[in-house]
N, C-alpha and C positions, 0 to 999 in steps of 0.2 A: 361410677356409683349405680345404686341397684334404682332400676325406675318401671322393673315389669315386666319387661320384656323377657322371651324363653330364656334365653342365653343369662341375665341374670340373675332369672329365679333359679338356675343350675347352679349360679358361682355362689348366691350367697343359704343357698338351702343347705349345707353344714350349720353354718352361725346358725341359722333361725332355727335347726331344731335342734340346738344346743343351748337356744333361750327357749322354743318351750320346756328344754327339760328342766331350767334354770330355775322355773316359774314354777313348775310341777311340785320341785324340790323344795322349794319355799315358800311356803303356805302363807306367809304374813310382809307384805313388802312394804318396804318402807317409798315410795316413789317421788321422784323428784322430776319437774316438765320445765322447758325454755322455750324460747319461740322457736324454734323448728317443730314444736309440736300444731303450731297453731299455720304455719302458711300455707296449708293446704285447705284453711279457710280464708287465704286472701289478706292473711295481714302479715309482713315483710317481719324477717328479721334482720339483727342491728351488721350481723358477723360474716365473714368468708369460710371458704373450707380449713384456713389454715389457722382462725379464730381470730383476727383483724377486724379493724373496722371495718362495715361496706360505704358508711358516709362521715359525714363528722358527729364526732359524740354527741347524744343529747343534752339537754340542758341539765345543767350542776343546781342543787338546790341553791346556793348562794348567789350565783346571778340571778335566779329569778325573781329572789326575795328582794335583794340590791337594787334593782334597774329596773324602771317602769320601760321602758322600751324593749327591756327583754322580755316580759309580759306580754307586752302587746303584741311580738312575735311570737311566741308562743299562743297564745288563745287567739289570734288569726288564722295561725295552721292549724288548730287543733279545728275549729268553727270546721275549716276546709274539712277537714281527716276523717272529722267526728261522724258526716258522714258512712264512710262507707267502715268505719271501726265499728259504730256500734250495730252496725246491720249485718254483723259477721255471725257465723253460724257454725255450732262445733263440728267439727268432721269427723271420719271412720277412726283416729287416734283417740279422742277424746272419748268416743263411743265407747271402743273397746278399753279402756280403764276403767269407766261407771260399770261395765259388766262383770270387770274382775272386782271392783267393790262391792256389788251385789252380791257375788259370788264367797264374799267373805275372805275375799285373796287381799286385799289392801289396808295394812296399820293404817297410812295416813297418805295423802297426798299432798307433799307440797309444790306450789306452783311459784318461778320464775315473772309469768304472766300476770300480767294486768285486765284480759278481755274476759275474764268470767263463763268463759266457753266448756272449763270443766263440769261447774254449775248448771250451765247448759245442758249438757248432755246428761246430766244425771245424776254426777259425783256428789256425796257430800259430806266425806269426811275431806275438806279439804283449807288447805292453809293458804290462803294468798299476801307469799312472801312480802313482795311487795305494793299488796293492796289495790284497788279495784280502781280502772278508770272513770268508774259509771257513777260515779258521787266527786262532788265538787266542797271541800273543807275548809272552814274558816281559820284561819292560822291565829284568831282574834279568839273569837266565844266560841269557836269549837262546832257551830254548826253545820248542819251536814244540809246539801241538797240533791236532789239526780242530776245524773248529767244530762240530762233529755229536757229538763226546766230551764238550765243553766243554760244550754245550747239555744232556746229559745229566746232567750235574753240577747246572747250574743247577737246575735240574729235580728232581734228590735233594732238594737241600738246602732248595728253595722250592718244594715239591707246590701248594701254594695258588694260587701264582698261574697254573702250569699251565692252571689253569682258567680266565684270562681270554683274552676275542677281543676285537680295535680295530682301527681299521683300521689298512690299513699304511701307514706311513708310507717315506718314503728308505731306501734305506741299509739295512735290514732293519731299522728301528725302526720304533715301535706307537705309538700316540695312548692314551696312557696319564693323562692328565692329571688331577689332582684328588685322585690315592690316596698314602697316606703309605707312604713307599716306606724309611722307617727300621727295619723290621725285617727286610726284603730283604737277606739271607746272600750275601756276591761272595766265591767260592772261590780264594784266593792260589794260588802255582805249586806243585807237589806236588812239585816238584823242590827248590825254596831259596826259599818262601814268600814270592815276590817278586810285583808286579803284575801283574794279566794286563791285558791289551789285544789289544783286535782287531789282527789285521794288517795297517791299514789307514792312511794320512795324515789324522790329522783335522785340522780347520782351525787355524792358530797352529802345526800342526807343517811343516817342511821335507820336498819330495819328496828323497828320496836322490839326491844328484849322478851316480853312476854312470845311473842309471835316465834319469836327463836330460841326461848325453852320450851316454849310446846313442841316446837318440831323436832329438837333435841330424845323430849320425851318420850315424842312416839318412833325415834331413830332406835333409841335403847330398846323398846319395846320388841321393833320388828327381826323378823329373820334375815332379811338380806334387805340392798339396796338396788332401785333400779332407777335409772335417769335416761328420761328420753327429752331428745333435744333439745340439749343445752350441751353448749361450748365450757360451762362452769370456767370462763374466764373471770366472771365477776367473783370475789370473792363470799358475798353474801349466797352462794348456792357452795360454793368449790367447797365451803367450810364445814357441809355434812355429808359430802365426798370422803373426807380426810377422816373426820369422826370415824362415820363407819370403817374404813381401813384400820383405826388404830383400836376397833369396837374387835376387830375379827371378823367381820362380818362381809359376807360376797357382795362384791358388785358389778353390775352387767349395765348397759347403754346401747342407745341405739341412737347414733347421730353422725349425721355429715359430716367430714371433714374431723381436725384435731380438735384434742378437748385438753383441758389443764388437767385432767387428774388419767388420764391414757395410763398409765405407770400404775396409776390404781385398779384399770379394770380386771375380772375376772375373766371378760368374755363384753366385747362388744361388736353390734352389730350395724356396719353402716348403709345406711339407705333412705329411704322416706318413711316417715313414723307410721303414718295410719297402713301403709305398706307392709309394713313388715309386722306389726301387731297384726292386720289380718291375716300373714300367711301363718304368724305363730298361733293365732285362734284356731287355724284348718289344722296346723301338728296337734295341737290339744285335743281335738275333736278325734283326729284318725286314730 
């Protein structure tokens, strides 16, 4: 895999500047990001190289709804997680896509991720497929709060665990495993003492239809497709993979390891994202 060094700026500088000319070519992209775009700000993704789990899946919307004790592991690792998730900070990948929106080079961005790190760095035409972890949703009256109030809360009610570090896991969850998590306090809505839930699509639940005609919308719109780190194992990304293929429209990637739509690419380039986007900024420049 490309990580920098002379020897693989040599092997993969064909691909990358056959994706700046990819880019060049196609003035209007439709872009699509998963968490390989994000760990080079410190937050883990879910997959291997060959598109596998790396741990066991996270939680399915219907157990968490189901099971109070599934809850309370969950917002025990998250209290942990939340930590170092929400102090995370966009990197050279993220940077260089708000440039190419600037730039007038990006229909639409849609984002795989939860960490608002495109936001971060600038982006703002952007979709967050599966919605943002930084708001906490009442599944009751629908009210919203930040996660930075909500984390505060945690944190009254449960001082003790305060005190624990693990690493981080996805998603802003912790490697918590092994501790009895039955006396772990999960604070109902203050409004109509309904469930709180992240703001997020967990798995088993549905992306919002609107969210995925808009990104349909600006998929017809664009000239080509470009996907950077993501596996597009889940289906809720792989599905405007396929679109564009049966749209005619190119598609190019830049990510580690196999992806579900490999069959579909035009040209992809594997390595580290904010990597390879900067070496494609230096082709565009030269």
């Amino acid at each position: 895999m490309f990580d920098g060094t002379a020897a693989d700026i040599d092997r993969v500088a064909e691909p990358v500047a056959a994706l700046a000319e990819f880019l060049r070519a196609h003035p209007r992209l439709f872009v699509l990001t998963g968490a390989g775009i994000s760990t080079a700000s410190g937050i883990p993704d879910y997959r291997d190289l060959d598109g596998g789990w790396k741990r066991r899946p996270p939680v399915t919307y219907q157990a968490f709804v189901a099971d109070a004790a599934t809850r309370a592991r969950y917002w025990a690792r998250s209290l942990v997680g939340w930590r170092r998730f929400g102090s995370a900070r966009p990197n050279a990948a993220h940077a260089a896509l708000a440039r190419l929106e600037e730039a007038g080079r990006i229909e639409a961005l849609v984002t795989q991720n939860v960490d608002g790190l495109h936001q971060a760095a600038g982006s703002r035409a952007v979709i967050d497929l599966h919605g943002r972890l930084d708001e906490v949703r009442c599944l009751q009256c629908e009210r919203r709060i930040p996660r930075d109030v909500f984390q505060r809360e945690l944190e009254r009610r449960n001082p003790a665990w305060s005190e624990f570090d693990a690493l981080a896991a996805p998603d802003g969850d912790a490697d918590l495993d092994g501790l009895d998590f039955t006396t772990f306090a999960v604070p109902a809505c203050a409004a109509c003492g309904g469930m709180l839930k992240p703001d997020v699509v967990f798995f088993g639940e549905n992306v919002p239809r609107e969210r995925v005609e808009r990104a349909y919308a600006h998929l017809a719109a664009a000239d080509a497709m470009l996907v950077v780190g993501s596996s597009l194992m889940v289906y809720s990304g792989f599905r405007f993979a396929r679109e564009a293929a049966r749209a005619g429209k190119t598609i190019a990637a830049i990510n580690r390891g196999r992806t579900r739509a490999d069959d579909l690419f035009a040209l992809k380039v594997e390595g580290d994202c904010a990597e390879v986007l900067s070496f494609v900024e230096e082709c565009g420049r030269g």
